[in-house]
C-alpha positions, 0 to 999 in steps of 0.5 A: 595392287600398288599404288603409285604417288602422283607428282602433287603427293611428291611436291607436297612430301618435298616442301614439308620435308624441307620446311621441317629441315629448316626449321629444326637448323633454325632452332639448333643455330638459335639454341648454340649461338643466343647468349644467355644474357638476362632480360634487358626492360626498357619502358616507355610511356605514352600519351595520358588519357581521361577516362570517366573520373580517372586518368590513364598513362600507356606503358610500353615495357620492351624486353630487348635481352635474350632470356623471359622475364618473370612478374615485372613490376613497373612504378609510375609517379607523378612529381612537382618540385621533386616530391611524389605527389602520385604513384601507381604501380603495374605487373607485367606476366611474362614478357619473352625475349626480344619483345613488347608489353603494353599496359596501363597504369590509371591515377586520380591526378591529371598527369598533364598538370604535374611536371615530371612523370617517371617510370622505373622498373621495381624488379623482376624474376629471371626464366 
């Protein structure tokens, strides 16, 4: 005896069918037309914070290019009058394309009372 499909079983057969074709047309579009332009690290640092005997900054690492990059490493230093007075640094694992990272980097100085913080990327690896 044959069994005949319901109209559900069609309906469902059709969407997953077509989700499944605009997903493999997505990922063909994406892989011929993304240049492989390297990673593109811009960082941002946010407000200090006090945290029990030690003061802590946010760093926001964007990576805006449109390949991952590897092992990103991050300095962070705080200045008066042009001289270094602390410097810490943070490593980012993997941050994709077209992305954001958040991390923190932690000092013993009050980052409020020096004048001028500075971040720089170091260096990192191209995936």
């Amino acid at each position: 005896m044959k069994l005949q499909k319901n109209w559900l079983e069609w309906l469902v057969f059709a969407v997953s069918f077509v989700l499944v074709l605009c997903t493999l047309g997505y990922l063909v579009y994406d892989g011929a037309t993304s240049a492989k332009t390297p990673a593109n690290i811009e960082l941002e640092l946010g407000k200090p914070q006090s945290q029990a005997n030690r003061f802590i900054i946010p760093v926001l690492v964007t990576n805006s290019g449109n390949t991952t990059a590897e092992t990103v490493q991050i300095e962070v230093t705080l200045e008066n009058s042009g001289k270094e007075q602390e410097s810490a640094q943070l490593e980012i694992g993997f941050p994709p394309r077209h992305s954001k990272r958040e991390g923190w980097v932690t000092f013993q100085t009050d980052p409020r009372t020096v004048q001028e913080t500075k971040a720089r990327v170091l260096g990192f690896e191209q995936s």
